[in-house]
C-alpha positions in Angstrom: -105.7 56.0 37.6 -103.5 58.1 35.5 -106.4 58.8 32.9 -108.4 59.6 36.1 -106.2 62.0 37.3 -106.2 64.1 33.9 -109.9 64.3 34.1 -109.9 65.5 37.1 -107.1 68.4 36.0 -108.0 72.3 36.8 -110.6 70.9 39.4 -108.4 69.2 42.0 -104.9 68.8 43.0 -104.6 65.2 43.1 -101.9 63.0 44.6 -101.5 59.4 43.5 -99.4 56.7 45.5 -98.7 52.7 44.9 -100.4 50.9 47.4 -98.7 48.7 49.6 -97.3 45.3 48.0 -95.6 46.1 44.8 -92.3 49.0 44.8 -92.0 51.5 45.5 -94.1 51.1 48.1 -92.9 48.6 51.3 -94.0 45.1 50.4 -93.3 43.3 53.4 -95.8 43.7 56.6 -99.5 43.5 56.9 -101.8 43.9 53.9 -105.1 44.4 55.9 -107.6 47.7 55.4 -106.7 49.1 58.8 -102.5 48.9 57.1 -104.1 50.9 54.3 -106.3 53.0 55.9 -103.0 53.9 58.2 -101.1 54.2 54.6 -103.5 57.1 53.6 -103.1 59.0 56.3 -99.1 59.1 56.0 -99.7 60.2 52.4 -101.9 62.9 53.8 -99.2 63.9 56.9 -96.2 63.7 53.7 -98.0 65.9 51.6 -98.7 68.4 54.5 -102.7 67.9 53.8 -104.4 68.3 56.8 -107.9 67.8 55.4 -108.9 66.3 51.3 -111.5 64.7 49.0 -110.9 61.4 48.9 -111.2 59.8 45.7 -111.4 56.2 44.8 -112.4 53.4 42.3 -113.7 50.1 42.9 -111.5 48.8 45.9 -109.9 52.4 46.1 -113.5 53.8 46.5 -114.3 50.9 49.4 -110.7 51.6 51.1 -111.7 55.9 50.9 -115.5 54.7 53.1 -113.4 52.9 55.6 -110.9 56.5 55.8 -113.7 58.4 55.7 -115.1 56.1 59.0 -111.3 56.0 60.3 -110.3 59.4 60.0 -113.3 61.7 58.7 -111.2 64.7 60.4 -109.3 64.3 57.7 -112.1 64.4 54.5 -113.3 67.7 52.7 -115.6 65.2 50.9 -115.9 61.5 49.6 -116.1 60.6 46.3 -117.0 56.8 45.5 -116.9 55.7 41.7 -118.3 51.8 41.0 -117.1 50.7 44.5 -117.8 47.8 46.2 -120.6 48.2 49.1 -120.9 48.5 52.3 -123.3 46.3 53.6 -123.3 42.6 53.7 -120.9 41.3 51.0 -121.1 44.6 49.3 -121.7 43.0 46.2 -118.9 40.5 45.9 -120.4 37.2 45.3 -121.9 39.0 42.6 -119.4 40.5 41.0 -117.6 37.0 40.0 -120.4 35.8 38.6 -121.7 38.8 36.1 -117.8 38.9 35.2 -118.1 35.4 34.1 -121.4 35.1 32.8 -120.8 36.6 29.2 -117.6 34.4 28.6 -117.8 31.3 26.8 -117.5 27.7 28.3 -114.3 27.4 27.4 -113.3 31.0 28.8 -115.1 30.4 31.8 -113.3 27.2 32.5 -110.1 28.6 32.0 -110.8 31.6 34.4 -111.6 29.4 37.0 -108.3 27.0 36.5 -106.9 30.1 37.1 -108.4 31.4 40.0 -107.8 28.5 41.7 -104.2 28.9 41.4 -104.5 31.8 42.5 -106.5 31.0 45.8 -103.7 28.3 45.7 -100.9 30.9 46.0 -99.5 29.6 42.6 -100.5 32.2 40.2 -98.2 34.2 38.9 -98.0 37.3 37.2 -98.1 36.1 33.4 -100.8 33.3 35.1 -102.8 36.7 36.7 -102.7 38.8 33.5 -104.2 36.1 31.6 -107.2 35.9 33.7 -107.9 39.5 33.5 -107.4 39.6 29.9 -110.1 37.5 29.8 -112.5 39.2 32.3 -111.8 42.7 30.9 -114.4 43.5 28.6 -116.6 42.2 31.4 -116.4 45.1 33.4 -117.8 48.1 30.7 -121.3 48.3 29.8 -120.8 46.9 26.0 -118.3 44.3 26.2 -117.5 44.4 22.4 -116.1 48.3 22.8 -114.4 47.7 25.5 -110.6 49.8 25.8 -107.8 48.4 25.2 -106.7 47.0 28.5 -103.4 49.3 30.1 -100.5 47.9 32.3 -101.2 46.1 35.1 -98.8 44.7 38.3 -100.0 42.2 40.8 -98.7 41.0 43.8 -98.9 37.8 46.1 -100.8 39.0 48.9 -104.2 40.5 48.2 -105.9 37.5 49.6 -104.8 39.0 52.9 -106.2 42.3 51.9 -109.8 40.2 50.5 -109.8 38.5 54.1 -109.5 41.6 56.0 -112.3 43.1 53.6 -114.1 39.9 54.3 -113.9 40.6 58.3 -114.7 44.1 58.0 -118.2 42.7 56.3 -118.6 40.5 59.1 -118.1 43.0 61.8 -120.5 45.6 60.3 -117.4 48.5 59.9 -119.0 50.8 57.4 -122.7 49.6 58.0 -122.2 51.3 61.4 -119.7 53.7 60.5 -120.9 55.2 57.5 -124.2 57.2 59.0 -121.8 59.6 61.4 -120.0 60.9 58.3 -120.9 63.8 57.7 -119.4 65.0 54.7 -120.2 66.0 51.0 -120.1 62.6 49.3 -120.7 61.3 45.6 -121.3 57.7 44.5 -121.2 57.1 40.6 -122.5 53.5 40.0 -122.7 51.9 36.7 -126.2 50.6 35.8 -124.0 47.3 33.9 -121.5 47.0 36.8 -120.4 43.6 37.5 -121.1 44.8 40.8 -124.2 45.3 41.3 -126.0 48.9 41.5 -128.2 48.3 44.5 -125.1 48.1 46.4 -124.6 51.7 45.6 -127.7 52.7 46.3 -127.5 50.6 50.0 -124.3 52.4 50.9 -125.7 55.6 49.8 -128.8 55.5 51.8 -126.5 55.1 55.1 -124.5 58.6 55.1 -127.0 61.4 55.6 -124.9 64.0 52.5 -124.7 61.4 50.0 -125.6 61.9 45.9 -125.7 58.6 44.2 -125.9 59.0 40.4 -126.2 56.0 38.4 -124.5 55.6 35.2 -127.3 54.8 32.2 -125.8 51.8 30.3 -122.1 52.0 31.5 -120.2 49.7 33.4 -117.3 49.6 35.7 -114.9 52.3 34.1 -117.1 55.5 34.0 -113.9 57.7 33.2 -113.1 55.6 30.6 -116.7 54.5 29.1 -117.6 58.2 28.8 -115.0 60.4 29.2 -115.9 64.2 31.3 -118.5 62.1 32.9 -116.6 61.8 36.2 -115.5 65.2 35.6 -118.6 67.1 35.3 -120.3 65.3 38.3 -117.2 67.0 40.4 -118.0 69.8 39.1 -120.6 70.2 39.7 -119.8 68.8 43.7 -117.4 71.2 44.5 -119.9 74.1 42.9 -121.9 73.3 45.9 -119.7 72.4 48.7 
């Protein structure tokens, strides 16, 4: 989110922290949305911010809907880039199998050895990096100029945090949530996305401020696949709000 962050420079002051599971945030205690959801608002109370634009990616950009839901005394605006959903499964089912789909039998094999172990609870962090070496190019538009892929930690418990996702879908939380915030907010969904862009344009359609733009031949990544992309769209938000 780093890269992120410096696109973002001169438009926002923006804040960063680790979520909870890996140092140097706590790693013991409950790992469900509501324990993150609560975790954003601490930041918020640290940093003296009464009200913000949320930002967030993928899970980060699911975890800022249920805030905004939560909390939406607390949001300037939402901004949502390649997120899951929020209706249904939001696109998960989905998302496994476009990541897959472009790998080779033997690749796709090996991923799901590997997931297994991990549903298992016995894949560990040189176990996890292999399988997302695998899946990275997956995520962009064009596979074969795909970044090189940066740093990444894991920890043990985000199936807790998948489950709690998982009963959040089940329960109808942003489905029924979503339409009361009213808000400035921006979805960016990439027309290549392992997750799919109808999902975008479903979550969109249920908050009555929302701009969905989606991203021509990109995937995942958008700050990455076409750098100032993210940052003009912002721009161009906060010209308005």
């Amino acid at each position: 989110m780093e890269s992120l962050a410096g696109e973002l420079r001169g438009l926002l002051t923006t804040a960063r922290y680790q979520q909870r599971g890996l140092p140097p945030s706590v790693v013991e205690g409950p790992k469900d949305v509501d324990a993150h959801v609560a975790d954003a608002v601490a930041v918020l109370d640290a940093l003296g911010w009464q009200r913000a634009w949320m930002v967030g990616h993928s899970w980060g950009g699911h975890l800022a809907m249920h805030l905004a839901v939560a909390h939406p005394e607390r949001m300037h605006g939402l901004i949502v880039l390649d997120a899951l959903g929020a209706v249904e499964d939001g696109g998960t089912a989905a998302l496994g199998t476009n990541l897959t789909s472009g790998l080779s039998a033997e690749e796709r094999a090996r991923v799901e050895e590997l997931d297994a172990l991990d549903d298992r609870g016995e894949a560990g962090e040189t176990e996890k990096l292999e399988m997302m070496r695998l899946l990275w190019p997956h995520y962009f538009g064009d596979p074969a100029a795909a970044p090189p892929m940066p740093g990444f930690r894991f920890h043990a418990s985000g199936g807790e945090t998948w489950a709690s996702i998982r009963d959040h879908f089940a329960r109808r939380t942003l489905e029924r949530g979503l339409p009361a915030v009213d808000v400035p907010v921006l979805i960016t969904h990439g027309e290549r996305s392992p997750i799919p862009s109808v999902e975008a344009t479903r979550t969109a359609a249920l908050m009555p401020r929302a701009r969905l733009v989606i991203h021509a031949g990109r995937g995942h990544w958008p700050w990455l696949e076409e750098p100032g992309f993210v940052r003009g769209l912002v721009s161009e938000l906060l010209s308005r709000s």
